[in-house]
Structures are given as structure tokens and as C-alpha cells.
C-alpha positions as CSV (number, residue, x, y, z in Angstrom):
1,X,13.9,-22.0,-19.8
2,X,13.1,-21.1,-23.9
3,X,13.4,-24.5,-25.6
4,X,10.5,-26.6,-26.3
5,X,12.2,-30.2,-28.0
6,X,9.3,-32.1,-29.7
7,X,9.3,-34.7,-32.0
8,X,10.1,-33.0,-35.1
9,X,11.7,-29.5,-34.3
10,X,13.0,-27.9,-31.3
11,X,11.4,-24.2,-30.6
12,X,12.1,-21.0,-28.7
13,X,9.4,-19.9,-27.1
14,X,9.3,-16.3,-25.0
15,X,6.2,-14.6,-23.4
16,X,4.8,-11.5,-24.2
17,X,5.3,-9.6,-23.0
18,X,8.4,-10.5,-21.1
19,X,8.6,-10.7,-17.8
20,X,11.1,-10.8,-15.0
21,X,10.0,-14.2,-13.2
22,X,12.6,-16.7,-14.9
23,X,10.1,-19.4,-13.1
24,X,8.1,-18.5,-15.5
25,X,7.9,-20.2,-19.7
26,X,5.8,-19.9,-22.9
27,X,4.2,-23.6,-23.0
28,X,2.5,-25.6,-20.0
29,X,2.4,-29.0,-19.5
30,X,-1.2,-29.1,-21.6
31,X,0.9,-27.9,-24.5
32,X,3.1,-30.7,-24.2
33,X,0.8,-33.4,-24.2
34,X,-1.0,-32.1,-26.7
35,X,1.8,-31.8,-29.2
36,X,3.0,-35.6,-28.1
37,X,-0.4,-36.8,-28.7
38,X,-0.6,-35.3,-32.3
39,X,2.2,-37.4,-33.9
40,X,3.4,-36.8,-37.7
41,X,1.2,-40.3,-38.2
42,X,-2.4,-39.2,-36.8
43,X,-1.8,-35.5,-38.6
44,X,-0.7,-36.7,-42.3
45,X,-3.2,-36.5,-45.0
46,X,-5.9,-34.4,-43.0
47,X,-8.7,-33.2,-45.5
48,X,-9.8,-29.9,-43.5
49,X,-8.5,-27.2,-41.4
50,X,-6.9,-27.4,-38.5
51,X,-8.7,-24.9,-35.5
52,X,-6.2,-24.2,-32.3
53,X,-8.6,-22.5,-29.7
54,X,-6.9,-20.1,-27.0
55,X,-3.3,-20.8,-27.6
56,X,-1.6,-18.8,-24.8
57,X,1.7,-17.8,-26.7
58,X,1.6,-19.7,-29.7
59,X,3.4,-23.0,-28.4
60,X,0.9,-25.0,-29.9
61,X,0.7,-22.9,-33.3
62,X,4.2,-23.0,-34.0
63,X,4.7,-27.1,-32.7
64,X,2.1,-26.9,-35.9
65,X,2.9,-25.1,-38.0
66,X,3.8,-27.4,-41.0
67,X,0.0,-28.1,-41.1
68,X,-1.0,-24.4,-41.3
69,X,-3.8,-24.3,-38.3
70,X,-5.8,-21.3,-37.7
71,X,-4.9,-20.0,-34.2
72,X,-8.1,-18.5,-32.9
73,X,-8.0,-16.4,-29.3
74,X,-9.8,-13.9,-27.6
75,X,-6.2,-12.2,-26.4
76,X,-4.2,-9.3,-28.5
77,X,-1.1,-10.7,-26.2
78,X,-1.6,-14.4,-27.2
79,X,-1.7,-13.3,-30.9
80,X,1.5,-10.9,-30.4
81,X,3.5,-13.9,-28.8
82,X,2.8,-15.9,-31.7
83,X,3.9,-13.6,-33.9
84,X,6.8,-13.2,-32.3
85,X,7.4,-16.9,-31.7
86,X,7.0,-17.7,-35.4
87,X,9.3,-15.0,-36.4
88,X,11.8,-16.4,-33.3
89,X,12.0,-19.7,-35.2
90,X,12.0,-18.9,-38.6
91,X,8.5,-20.1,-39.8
92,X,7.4,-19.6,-42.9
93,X,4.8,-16.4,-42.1
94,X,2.2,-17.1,-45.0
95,X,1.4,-20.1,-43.0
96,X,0.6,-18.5,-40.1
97,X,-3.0,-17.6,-39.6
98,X,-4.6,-15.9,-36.6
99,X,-8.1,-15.0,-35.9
100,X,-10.2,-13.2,-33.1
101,X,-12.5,-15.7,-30.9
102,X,-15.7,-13.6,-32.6
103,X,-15.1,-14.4,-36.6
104,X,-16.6,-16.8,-38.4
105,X,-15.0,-20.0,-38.2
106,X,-13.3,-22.1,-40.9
107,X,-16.1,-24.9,-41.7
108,X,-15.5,-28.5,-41.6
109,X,-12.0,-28.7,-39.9
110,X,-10.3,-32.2,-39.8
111,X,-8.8,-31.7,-36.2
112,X,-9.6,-28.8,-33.5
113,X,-7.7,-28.4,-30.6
114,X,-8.5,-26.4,-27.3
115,X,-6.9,-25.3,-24.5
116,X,-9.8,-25.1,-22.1
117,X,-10.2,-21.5,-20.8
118,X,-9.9,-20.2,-17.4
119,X,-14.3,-19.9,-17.3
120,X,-16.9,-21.8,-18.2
121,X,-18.7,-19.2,-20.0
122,X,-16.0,-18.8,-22.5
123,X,-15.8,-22.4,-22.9
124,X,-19.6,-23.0,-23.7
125,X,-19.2,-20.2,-25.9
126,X,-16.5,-21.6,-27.9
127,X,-18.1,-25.3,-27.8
128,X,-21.7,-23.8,-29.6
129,X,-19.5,-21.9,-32.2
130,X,-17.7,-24.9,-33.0
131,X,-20.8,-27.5,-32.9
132,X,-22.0,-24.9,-35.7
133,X,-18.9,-26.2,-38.0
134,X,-17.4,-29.3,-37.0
135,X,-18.6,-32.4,-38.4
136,X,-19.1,-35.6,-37.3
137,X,-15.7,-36.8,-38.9
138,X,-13.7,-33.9,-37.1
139,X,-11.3,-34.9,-34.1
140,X,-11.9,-32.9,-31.2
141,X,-9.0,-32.6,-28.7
142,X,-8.8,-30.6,-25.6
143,X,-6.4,-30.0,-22.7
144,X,-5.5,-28.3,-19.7
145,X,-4.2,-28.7,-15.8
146,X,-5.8,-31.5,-14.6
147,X,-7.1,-29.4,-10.8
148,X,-9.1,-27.4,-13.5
149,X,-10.8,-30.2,-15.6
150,X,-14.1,-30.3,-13.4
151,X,-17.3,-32.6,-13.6
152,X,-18.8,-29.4,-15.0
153,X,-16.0,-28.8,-18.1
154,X,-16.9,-32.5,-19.0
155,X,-20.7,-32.3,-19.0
156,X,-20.0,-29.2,-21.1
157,X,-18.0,-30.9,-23.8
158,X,-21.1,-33.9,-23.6
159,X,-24.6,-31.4,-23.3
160,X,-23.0,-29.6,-26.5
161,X,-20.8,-31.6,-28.5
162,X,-21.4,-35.2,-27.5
163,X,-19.7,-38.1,-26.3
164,X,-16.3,-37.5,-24.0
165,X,-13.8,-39.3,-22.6
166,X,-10.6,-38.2,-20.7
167,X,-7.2,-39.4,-20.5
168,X,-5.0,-40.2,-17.9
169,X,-3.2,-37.4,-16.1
170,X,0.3,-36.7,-17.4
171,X,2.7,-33.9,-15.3
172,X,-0.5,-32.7,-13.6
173,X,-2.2,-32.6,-17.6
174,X,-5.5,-34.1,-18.7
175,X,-6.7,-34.6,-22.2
176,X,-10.4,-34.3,-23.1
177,X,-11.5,-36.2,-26.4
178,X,-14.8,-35.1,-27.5
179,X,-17.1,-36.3,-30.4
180,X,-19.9,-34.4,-32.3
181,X,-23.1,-35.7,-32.5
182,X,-27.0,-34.9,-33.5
183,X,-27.8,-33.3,-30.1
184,X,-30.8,-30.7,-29.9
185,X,-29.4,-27.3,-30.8
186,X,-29.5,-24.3,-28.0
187,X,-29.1,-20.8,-29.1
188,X,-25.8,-19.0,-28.0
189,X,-26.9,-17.1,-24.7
190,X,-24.2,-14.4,-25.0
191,X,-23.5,-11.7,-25.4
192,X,-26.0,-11.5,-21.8
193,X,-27.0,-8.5,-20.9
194,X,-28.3,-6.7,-17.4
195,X,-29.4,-3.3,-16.2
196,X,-26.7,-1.0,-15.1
197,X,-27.9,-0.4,-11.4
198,X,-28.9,3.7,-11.4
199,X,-29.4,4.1,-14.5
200,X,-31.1,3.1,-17.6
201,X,-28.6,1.5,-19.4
202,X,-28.7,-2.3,-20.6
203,X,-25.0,-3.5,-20.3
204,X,-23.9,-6.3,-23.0
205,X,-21.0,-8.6,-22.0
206,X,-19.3,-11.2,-24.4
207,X,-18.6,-14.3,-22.6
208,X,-15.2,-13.6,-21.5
209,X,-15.4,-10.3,-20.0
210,X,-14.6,-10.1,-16.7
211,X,-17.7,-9.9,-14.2
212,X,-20.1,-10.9,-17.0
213,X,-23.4,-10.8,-15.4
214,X,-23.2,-7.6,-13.2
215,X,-20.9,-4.5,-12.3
216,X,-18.2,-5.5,-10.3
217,X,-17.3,-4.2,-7.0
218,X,-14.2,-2.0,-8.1
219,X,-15.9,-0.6,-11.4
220,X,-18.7,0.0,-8.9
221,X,-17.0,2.3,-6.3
222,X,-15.5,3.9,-9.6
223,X,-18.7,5.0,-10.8
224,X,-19.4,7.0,-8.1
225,X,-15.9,9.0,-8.2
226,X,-15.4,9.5,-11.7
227,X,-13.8,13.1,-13.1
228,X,-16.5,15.2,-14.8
229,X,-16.6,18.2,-17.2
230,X,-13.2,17.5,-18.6
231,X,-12.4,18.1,-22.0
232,X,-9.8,16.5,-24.7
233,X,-9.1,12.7,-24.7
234,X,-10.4,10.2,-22.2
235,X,-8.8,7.0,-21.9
236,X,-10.4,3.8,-21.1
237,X,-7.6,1.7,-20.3
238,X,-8.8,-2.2,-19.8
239,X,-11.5,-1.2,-20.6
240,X,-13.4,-4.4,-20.1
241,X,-17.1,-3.7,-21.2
242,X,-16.5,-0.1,-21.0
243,X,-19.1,1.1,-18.0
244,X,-16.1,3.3,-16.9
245,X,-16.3,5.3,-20.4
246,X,-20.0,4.8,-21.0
247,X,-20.3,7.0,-18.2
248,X,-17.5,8.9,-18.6
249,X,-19.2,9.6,-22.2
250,X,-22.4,11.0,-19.6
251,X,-20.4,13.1,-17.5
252,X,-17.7,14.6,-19.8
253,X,-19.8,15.9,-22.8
254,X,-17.3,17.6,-24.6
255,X,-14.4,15.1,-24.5
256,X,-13.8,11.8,-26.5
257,X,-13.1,8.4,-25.4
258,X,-10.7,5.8,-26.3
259,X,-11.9,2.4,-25.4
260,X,-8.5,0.5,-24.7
261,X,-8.1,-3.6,-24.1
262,X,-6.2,-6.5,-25.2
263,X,-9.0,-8.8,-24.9
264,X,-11.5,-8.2,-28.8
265,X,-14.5,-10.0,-26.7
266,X,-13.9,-6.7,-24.2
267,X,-13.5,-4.1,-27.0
268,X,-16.3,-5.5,-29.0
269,X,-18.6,-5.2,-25.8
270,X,-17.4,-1.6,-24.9
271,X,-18.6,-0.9,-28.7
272,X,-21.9,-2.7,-28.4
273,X,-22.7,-0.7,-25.0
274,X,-22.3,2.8,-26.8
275,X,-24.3,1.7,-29.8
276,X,-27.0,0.5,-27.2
277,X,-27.2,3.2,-25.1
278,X,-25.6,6.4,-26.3
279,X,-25.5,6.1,-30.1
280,X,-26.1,9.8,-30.1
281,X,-21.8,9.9,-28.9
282,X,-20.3,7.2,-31.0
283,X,-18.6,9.7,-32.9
284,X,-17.1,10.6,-29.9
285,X,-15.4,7.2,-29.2
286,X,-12.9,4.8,-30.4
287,X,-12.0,1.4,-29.8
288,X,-9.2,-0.4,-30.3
289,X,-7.3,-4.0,-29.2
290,X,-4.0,-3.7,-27.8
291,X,-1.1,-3.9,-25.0
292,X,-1.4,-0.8,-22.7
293,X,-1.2,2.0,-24.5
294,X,1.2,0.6,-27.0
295,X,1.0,2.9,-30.1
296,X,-1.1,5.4,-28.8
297,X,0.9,9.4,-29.3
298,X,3.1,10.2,-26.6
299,X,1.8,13.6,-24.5
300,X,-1.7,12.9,-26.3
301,X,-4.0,12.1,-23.4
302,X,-5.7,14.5,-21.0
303,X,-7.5,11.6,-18.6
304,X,-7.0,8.0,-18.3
305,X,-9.4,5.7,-16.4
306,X,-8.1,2.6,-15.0
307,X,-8.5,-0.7,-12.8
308,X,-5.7,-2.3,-13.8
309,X,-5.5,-6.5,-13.9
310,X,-3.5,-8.3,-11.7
311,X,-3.1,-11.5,-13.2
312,X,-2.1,-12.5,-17.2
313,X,-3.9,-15.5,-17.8
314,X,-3.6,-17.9,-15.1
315,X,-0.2,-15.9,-14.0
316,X,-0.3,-13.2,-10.8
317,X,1.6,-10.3,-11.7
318,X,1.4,-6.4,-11.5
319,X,4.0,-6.4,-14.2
320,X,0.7,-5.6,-16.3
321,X,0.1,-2.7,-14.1
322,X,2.9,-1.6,-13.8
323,X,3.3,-0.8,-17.8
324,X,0.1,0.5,-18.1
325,X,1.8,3.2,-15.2
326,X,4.4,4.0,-17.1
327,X,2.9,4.3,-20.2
328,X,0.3,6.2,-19.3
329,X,2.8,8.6,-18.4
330,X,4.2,8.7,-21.4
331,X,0.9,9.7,-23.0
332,X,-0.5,11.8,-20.6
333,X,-0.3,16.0,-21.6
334,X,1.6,17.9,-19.0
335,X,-1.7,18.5,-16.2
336,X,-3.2,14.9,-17.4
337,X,-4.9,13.1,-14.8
338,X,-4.5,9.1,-14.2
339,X,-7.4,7.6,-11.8
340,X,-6.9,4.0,-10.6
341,X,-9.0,1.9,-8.5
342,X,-7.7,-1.2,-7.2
343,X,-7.5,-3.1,-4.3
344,X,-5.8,-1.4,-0.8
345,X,-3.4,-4.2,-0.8
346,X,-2.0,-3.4,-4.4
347,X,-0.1,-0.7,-2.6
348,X,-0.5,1.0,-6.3
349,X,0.3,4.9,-4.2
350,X,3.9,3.3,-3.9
351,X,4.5,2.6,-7.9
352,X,2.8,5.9,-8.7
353,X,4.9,8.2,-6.4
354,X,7.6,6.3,-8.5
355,X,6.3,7.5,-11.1
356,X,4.7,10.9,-11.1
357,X,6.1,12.1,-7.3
358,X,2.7,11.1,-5.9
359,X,-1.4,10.5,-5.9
360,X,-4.1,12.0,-4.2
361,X,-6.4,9.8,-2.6
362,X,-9.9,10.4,-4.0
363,X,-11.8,7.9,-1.7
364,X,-11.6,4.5,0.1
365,X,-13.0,1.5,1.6
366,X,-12.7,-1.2,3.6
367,X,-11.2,-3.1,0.1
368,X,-10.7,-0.2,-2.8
369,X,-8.7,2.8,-2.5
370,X,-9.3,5.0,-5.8
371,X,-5.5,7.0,-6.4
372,X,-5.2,10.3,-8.6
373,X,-1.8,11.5,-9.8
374,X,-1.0,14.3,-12.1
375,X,1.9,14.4,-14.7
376,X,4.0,17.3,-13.7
């Protein structure tokens, strides 16, 4: 199902990227009863901006768009499916306006609007940013699944912003209205940062990079089977906070990196990392926000490193994976190496003998199995 009828204009709506689950649609119920709560009444003559906060494929941007908000995510995909969305219905595209979650925001907006995000730490991220611009006059409105509105995503909205109040559930939605007011102000604790076990790097994580406050188990057991002394261009592919390629930048002195992810808090912590700890090789690297390997030179690539997501936002799916498999084949040289780690019960050895005839099995555990292939 594509069409979103609201009040004022029906829309078609498609993820991105696509996928094969027809279960599956471009707006939640949160979407919906935020864009029936904002009628053409409360939204006419608004004196400031209007912010929309993690918009997951630009439902919300484009139900908008007459009132030219600023859409405002962490999420390459999210920005591309608005994009594509707005295009889809014909919106006029100098009114559409999209901005990464770490650039300044617009000051004194007359309505922001959030979808509340999958972790806390992005949330209380997002709530001190804004209690840095909103005013006391600005309308605060939040939203999401009402299992994931917890006693701690309300005491959030109240130790930061100020008073808060929640509606009544509507198709398993809740509404969070929240007011500002002269509260005591707390510096912004991220990016944190913590030692890199082994070594004597300081690792730097924005708040919604995954496993924010140590190595994770996967990138862990990566670590200690990572390709050395290769030359040419090493990939980084989800990069996350980019311990793969930090040490990859340690161990393969005479290649350069490509830090690769579609999330700009990820990239931007990848970048931080090298400045902190190997400035001496940031001519070596790049970094860059994207889908996969989307625009990167076919037959360019000599290794990629990756531990692939399962999920797209809330959504399980290897559909992710499973492009990042064929595209790094795509850009691999003839001889280029692709190392996964992943989880045993991925089954990934089944897509990559798809793929490339095969993978070597570099080491396992009772959970991770790290795969090698080569493109014949």
C-alpha cells in the first residue's frame, strides 16, 4: 500500500530503498496522527520555522510541505526517500529543505515535530540541541509506537525541555506534548568517548552510533582477524565509528581507506577517531555518507571490510546486506577480498557462494563466523 489520504492532499509514499516485503509502507501510524493532529487551523499564520526531527521517509515532510519545514535526520536513506517522495508527488523542490542531525539548527521555530528515535541517547541528544533554540512560545510535538513511549522517554522530554503530557493511544500511536521552560542547563555529554581495549586509542561515538560506549562483540572478534599489508583501496563499509579502518589504517600502511555509512553521526565519528588518534594518515582516508557503495567506481576496490546491519530502522531485513554483497562485487578489482563478520545464524556463506562461488572461513565462535570471498 503507497497512498497516504490526509486532510488536504493524498500522497504516494515508497521506501528506500525498495523492498520486497509488500507488508511493508513509507508512513507508521505516528505519522498519521501527527499529520491529523496538525490541522490547516493550528498551522496557519506560524511566525518561525517549522523543525521535523527523524522523519523515516519523508511522510511527514511531504504531508508538510506547503509550510516549508526543515527535515532534519541522522539517515542518508531517510533524506533519499524524501527526495524521492517529493519528486513522486510533484512538490515544489525549493521548498524542500533537508539537514544532517549535527548542523546548526534554525533558531526560534514556531512548531517542532519528532518522531522519537529508536535510543535514548539519540533522543537526549536531539532534546539539548533543541532546548538551545526553541523558545518558550514554540510547540513541541512528538510521536511514536506507543510499546516504545517508556517512563524514561517522558522524564527525558520533562529533565530537559519541561513540562509533558501524553495523549491517548491511537492505532497503537502516542503523542508526546512538551513545553520549554527555564530549567538548569547540562552540557551535551556526546560525542563520549572510551579507550579502545589493547591499544591506546580514545574512541569518539556520536550518540547514535551503534554500541556507543564500548566495542561491540562482532567489531571485537573482527579486530583480531583483520587482512594486513595490503595495498590500494580499503573499504569501510558501515563503517559505524570506524575501529574496523582505524586499525585497518595500523596494519595496512601503504593503502587508503574509505570510510563508508549512511548514518552522518557514524561518518562524522569515523573522521573524529582518525583526527584523534592517527592524524599522521588522514591523507590516507575518506569519508563519505551514502547507500552501500552507491556511486563508488566499479572494479575500483582491492579490500572491503564489513559487518553488515540487519535491520533498517525498526524493520528486520538482510535486504541491506544483501546489496552491500552485490555491490561490493561490483566494485571489487579482479583478486579483491570481501571480509564479513556477522552472526552464524545470518547464514551469510549461502548469499556469498551466490555471489562469488564461495568464502573461506577465517575464524568462528560460538556466535560470529568471519567469511572471506574473492572476486574471480
Amino acid at each position: 500500500m503507497n497512498l497516504l489520504t490526509l486532510e488536504t492532499r493524498s500522497l504516494t509514499l515508497h521506501r528506500y530503498p525498495s523492498t520486497l516485503d509488500q507488508n511493508l509502507q513509507a508512513w507508521d501510524a505516528a505519522d498519521e496522527y501527527l499529520l491529523r493532529e496538525l490541522t490547516k487551523e493550528q498551522l496557519a499564520g506560524l511566525s518561525g520555522p517549522i523543525l521535523i526531527l527523524n522523519d523515516s521517509f519523508g511522510a511527514l515532510a511531504c504531508g508538510l510541505a506547503d509550510y516549508q519545514p526543515v527535515a532534519i535526520s541522522d539517515s542518508f536513506l531517510s533524506q533519499e526517500a524524501t527526495r524521492r517522495n517529493w519528486q513522486t508527488n510533484e512538490l515544489d523542490e525549493q521548498h524542500l529543505h533537508l539537514q544532517d542531525v549535527l548542523a546548526p539548527l534554525p533558531t526560534a521555530p514556531a512548531l517542532v515535530i519528532i518522531k522519537v528515535p529508536k535510543t535514548l541517547a539519540m533522543l537526549e541528544y536531539q532534546l539539548m540541541r533543541l532546548r538551545d533554540v526553541v523558545t518558550a512560545e514554540t510547540r513541541i510535538i512528538a510521536a511514536g509506537k506507543a510499546k516504545e513511549i517508556q517512563t524514561s522517554t517522558l522524564a527525558l522530554f520533562e529533565q530537559i525541555l519541561g513540562e509533558t503530557k501524553t495523549s491517548l493511544a491511537w492505532k497503537k500511536a502516542r503523542l508526546i506534548y512538551a513545553k520549554m521552560e527555564n530549567k538548569p542547563v547540562v552540557a551535551n555529554p556526546y560525542p563520549n568517548v572510551w579507550p579502545l581495549e589493547d591499544t591506546d586509542y580514545q574512541i569518539a561515538n556520536h550518540a547514535n552510533v551503534f554500541s556507543r560506549s564500548s566495542l561491540d562483540i562482532g567489531a571485537r572478534f573482527m579486530l583480531q582477524h583483520l587482512p594486513r599489508q595490503k595495498k590500494g583501496c580499503i573499504v569501510d563499509l558501515g563503517c559505524g565509528n570506524g575501529v574496523l579502518g582505524l586499525m585497518a589504517l595500523e596494519y595496512n600502511p601503504e593503502a587508503e581507506i574509505l570510510f563508508l555509512d549512511e548514518s552522518f553521526m557514524a561518518v562524522a565519528s569515523s573522521q573524529l577517531n582518525v583526527e584523534k588518534n592517527r592524524p599522521q594518515d588522514l591523507a590516507r582516508c575518506q569519508f563519505t555518507t551514502g547507500h552501500s557503495l552507491n556511486g563508488i567506481e566499479s572494479n575500483s576496490t582491492d579490500v572491503i571490510l564489513c559487518n553488515p546491519p540487519f535491520h533498517q530502522l525498526q524493520t528486520i531485513t538482510d535486504e541491506i546486506a544483501w546489496q552491500m554483497f552485490k555491490d561490493a562485487k561490483r566494485c571489487l578489482k579482479r583478486g579483491g577480498e570481501l571480509w564479513i563478520v556477522g552472526n552464524r545464524h545470518l547464514n551469510y556463506h549461502i548469499k556469498l557462494k551466490r555471489l562469488f562461488g564461495g568464502a573461506e572461513c577465517i575464524a568462528s565462535n560460538s556466535k560470529f563466523v568471519i567469511l572471506r570471498t574473492i572476486n574471480r
